[in-house]
N, C-alpha and C positions, 0 to 999 in steps of 0.2 A: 247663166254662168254658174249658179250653184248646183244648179239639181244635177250636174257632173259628179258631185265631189259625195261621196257617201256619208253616212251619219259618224260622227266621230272623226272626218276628218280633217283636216290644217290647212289652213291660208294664212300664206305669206302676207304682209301687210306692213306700210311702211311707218315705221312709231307716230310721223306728221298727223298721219288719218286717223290713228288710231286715239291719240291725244285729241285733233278737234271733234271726232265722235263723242266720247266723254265730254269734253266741256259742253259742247250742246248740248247734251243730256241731261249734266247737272246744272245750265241755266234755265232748261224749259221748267223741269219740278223744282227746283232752290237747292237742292240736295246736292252740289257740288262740292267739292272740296274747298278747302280753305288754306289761304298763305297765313306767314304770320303775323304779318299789317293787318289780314281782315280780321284775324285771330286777335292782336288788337283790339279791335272793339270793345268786345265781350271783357275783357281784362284792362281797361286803360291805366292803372296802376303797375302795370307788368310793363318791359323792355321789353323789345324782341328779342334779343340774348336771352333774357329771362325767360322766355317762351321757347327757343330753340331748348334749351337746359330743360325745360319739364316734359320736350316731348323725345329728347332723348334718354330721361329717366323713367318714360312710358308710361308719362299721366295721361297722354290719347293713347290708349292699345291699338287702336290702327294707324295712327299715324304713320306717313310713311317721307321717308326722303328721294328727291331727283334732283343729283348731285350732291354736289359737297356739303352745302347749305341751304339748301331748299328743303323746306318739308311741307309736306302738305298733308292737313288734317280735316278728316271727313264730319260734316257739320253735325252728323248722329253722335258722334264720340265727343263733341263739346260740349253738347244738350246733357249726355251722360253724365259728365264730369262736374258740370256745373251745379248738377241737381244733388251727387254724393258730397261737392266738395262743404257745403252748406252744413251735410251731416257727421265732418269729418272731427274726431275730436281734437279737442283745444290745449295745444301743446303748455304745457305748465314753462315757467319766465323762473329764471335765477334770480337771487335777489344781488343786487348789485355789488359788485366786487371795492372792498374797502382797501383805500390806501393806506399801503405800508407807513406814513406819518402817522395816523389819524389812529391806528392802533398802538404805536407808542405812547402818544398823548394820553390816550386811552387807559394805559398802564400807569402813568405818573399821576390821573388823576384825581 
């Protein structure tokens, strides 16, 4: 059926096939993609909102979406992320915001 079709060229294929190819793939080596529940894991401190929000601000650079809310993030790019996020530096904390009483007090004292 292939050796019809010359080098460089197109078959039609229906997304169904083309979707359980891939997931076999990535079940037989581990290297499949990731939801955000499995994404989860790796992060149990993180909401999945909270993880939908970091991969549409493109903390996985491959991350990719199918549909509205689904994404799915390729296990190489969490390995990645995981290992920079370790080295990322440490955002400096305000020091706490005084109430307006407590600085009048402060004047009368």
């Amino acid at each position: 059926m292939v050796e019809p079709i010359p080098d460089g060229g197109s078959v039609i294929l229906p997304v169904e096939i083309v979707r359980a190819w891939l997931a076999e793939e990535g079940a037989a080596d581990g290297s499949g993609d990731m939801t955000l529940e499995q994404l989860q894991s790796y992060f149990p401190n993180r909401s999945v909102s909270g993880l939908r929000k970091w991969c549409a601000a493109g903390r996985f650079p491959h991350a990719y979406k199918m549909g509205e809310k689904t994404w799915m993030i390729p296990r190489c790019c969490v390995e990645e992320f995981r290992n920079n996020w370790s080295k990322a530096p440490e955002v400096p904390r305000l020091a706490p915001r005084r109430r307006a009483g407590s600085l009048r007090e402060a004047a009368r004292g």
